[in-house]
N, C-alpha and C positions, 0 to 999 in steps of 0.2 A: 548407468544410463541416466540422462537427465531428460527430466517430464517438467513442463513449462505451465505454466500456472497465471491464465489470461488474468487481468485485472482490468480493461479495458472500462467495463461496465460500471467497477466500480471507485475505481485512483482516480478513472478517464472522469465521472463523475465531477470533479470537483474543478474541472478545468470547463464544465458544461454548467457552472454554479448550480449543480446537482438539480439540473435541468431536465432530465434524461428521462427520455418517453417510453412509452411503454411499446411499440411500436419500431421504434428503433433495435428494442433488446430485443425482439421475435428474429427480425433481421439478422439483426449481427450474430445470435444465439445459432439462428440456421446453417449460416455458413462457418458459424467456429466449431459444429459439432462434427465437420468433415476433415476439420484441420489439423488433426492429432495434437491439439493441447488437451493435457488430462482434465483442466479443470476450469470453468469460467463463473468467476465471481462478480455479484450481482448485487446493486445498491446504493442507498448515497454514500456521498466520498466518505464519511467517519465512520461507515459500517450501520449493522441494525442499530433503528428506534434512536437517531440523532438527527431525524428533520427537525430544524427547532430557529428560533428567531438569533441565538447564537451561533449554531454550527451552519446554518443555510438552510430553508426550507425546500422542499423537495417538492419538484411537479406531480410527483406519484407515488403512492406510499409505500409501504416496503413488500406489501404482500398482492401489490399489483403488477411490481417488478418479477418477484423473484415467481409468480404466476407466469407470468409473458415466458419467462426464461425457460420453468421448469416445462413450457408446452413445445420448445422448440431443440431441447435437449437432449438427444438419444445414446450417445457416443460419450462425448463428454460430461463431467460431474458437474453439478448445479453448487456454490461456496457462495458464501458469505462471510463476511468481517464482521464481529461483533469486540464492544468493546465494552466491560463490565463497568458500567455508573453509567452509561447509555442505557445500553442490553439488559433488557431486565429477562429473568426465565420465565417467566409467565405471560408475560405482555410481546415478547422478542421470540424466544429461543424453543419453545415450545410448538409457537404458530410456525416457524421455519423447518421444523422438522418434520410437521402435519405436512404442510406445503411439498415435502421433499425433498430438501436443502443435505447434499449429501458431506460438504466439507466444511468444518465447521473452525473459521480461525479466531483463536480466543488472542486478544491483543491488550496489552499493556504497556506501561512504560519502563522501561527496559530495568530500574531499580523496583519495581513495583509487584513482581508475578505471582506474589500471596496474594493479591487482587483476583486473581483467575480462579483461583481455587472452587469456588462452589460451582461457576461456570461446567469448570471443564469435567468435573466430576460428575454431575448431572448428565455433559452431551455425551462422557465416556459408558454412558449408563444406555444412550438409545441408540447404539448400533450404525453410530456416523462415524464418518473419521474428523477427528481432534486434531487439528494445529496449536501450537503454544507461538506467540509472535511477542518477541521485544521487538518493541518501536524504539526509536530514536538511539539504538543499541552501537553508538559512537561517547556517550554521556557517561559510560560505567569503564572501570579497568579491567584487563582480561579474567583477572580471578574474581569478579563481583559481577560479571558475564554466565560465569561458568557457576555461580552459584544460584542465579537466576533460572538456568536451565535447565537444572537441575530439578529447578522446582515443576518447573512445571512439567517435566517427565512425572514428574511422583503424582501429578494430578489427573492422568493420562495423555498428557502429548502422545502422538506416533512422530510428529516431526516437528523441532524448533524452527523457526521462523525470524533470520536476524536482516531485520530492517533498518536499510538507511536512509531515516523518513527527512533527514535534511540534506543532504546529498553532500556528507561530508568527507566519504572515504575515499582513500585510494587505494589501486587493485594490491598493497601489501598490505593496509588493513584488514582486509574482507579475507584475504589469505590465513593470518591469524588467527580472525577469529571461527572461520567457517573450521579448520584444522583443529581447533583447539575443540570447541562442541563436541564435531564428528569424534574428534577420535578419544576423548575421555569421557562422555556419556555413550557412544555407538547408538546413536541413535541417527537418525534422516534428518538433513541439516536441511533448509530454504531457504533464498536469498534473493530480498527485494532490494533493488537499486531507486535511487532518484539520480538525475542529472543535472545537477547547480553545477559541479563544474567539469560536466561534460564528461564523465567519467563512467556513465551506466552499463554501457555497451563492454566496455573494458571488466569495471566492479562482476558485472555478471561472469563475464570469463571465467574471472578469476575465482568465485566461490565455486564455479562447476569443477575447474580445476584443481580447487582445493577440497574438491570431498561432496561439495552440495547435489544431490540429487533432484532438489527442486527449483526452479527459474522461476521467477518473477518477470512479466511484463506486458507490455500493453501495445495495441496499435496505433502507429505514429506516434509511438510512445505518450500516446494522451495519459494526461496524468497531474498531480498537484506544483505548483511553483514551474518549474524547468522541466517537468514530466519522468517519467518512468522510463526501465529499459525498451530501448523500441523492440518489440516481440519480433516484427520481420528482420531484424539486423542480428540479433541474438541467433534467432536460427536459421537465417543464413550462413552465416558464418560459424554457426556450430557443423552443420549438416553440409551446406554448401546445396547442389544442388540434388544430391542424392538425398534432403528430407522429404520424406511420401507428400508429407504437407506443406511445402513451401509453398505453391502454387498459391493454396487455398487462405493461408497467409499471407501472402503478397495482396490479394485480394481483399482481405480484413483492413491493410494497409489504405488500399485505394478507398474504401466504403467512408473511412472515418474520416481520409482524408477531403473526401466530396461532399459527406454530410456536415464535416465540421470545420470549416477552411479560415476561419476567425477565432477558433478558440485552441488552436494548435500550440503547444508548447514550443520553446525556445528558449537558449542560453543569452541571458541578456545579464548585463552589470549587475542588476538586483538582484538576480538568483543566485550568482557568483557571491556579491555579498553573504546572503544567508548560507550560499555551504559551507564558507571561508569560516564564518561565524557559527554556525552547526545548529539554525533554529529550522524549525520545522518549515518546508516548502510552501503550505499551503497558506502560509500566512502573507502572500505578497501582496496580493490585493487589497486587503488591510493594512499593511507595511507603506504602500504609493502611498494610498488615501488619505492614512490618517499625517505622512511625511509633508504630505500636500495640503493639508488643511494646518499644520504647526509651524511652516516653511522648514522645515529641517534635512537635512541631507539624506535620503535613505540608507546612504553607509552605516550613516552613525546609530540609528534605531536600528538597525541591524544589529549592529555592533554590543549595541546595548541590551538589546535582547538577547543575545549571547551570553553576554555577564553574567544578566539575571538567571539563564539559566532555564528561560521560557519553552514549555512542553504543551504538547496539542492540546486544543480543550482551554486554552487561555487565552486568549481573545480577549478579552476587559483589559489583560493589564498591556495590550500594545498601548493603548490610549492615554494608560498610567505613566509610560515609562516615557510617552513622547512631552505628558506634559512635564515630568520632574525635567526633561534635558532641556525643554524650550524657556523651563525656569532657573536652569543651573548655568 
């Protein structure tokens, strides 16, 4: 059976330059706790304790949000994204738990999951449930995948979490690798999609059908770069019209689509660039800007961000890399 895992509040974030009222999430929180998604996560775009003059500063801080959320929540579980060199335990992850925060997804970079480690061993210790999340989880080969995931089962995951934070896969990648997890760890695969090229709706299929038990997505697939799997298409088309909750999905659809009619994702050239090139989505807005102030092609800083090999949380070196090409 596959349980769908809203991100709305919080992917959706980053396309709201993590704008997002508090007010909004009472709202949206009320009508997704009827909608039979198990879980709606709550926060800015980069997860707990990253409002910052780098990653975006947030209209509301993290324990005003995930307050608004946890008051409007009955049905469905209250999650949050944390990411450790954000996240700290004392300052983060502690107050999220006090708060109520029942899902707790510890995120890394997809070579990186010894990073998780004091994290998840801590949240495995208070009685929440544990995600383990490779990000950018298109950057490694299948067997340095599968070593990753390993790890972080050993730290308490209950469920991997393989992200494709630049929207680079196709529905045979996401096949391999959800296959390969599920059935050499046995553990609960999740799979988050992005849509650079247009491929999320599909990519989602394709992990459920390859073993994932957990969905990834959002309303009108709000979300970073080219946005998220759109959550009403996803289950539509799983469910069709026999899901209990479409209706009330359909309607999650309409809300964000009325509340947010300017800041709605879309596949446009540049997000295609960056999937083609496999850099992180959220970096397009910086990617225009900084193309625009160097005159340079955004192909090509795309391209070259690629090269380099640029992972979320790097933001300085777009700047770096436009001036080395604007002088090369």
């Amino acid at each position: 059976m596959t349980i769908y895992y809203d991100v709305t509040l919080r992917d959706g974030n980053h396309a709201l330059g993590h704008q997002l009222a508090e007010s909004f999430v009472r709202k949206y929180c009320a009508m997704a706790d009827t909608s039979g998604v198990w879980a709606v996560e709550v926060g800015h775009g980069n997860g707990l304790g990253t409002s910052s003059f780098l990653a975006g500063k947030s209209a509301c801080s993290d324990e005003s949000l995930l307050t608004a959320a946890r008051e409007s929540l009955r049905e469905a579980k209250l999650a949050v994204h944390a990411i450790p060199g954000f996240a700290t335990i004392n300052r983060d992850l502690h107050p999220a738990v006090e708060l109520g925060v029942e899902v707790f997804r510890v995120a890394t970079h997809v070579s990186e999951a010894s990073m998780a480690q004091t994290h998840m061993e801590y949240l495995a210790a208070q009685s929440v449930t544990v995600h383990g999340v490779l990000m950018m989880s298109h950057m490694i080969d299948l067997p340095g995948l599968l070593v990753q995931a390993e790890l972080m089962k050993a730290y308490g995951a209950s469920a991997i979490i393989l992200m494709d934070s630049a929207g680079h896969f196709e529905p045979k990648d996401v096949r391999e690798r959800v296959e390969m997890v599920h059935q050499e760890l046995g553990i609960e695969v999740g799979f988050h999609a992005h849509n650079n090229l247009g491929l999320a709706v599909a990519n989602a299929h394709a992990a459920s059908n390859a073993g994932a038990s957990i969905v990834d997505g959002a309303a009108m697939g709000l979300g970073a770069g080219a946005g998220n799997a759109q959550l009403e298409s996803v289950v539509a088309t799983d469910h069709s019209d026999s899901h209990p909750g479409l209706r009330q999905v359909l309607g999650l659809s309409r809300l964000v689509e009325n509340e947010f009619p300017d800041n709605l994702p879309r596949t446009t050239a540049s997000t295609l660039e960056s999937g083609l090139a496999g850099v992180f989505s959220g970096y397009a807005p910086q990617v225009m800007a900084v193309s625009a102030e160097f005159g340079l092609d955004p192909g090509d800083l795309w391209r070259a961000l690629g090269e380099h090999k640029i992972v979320a949380a790097q933001e300085s070196m777009i700047r770096e890399i436009a001036i080395a090409l604007r002088m090369g």
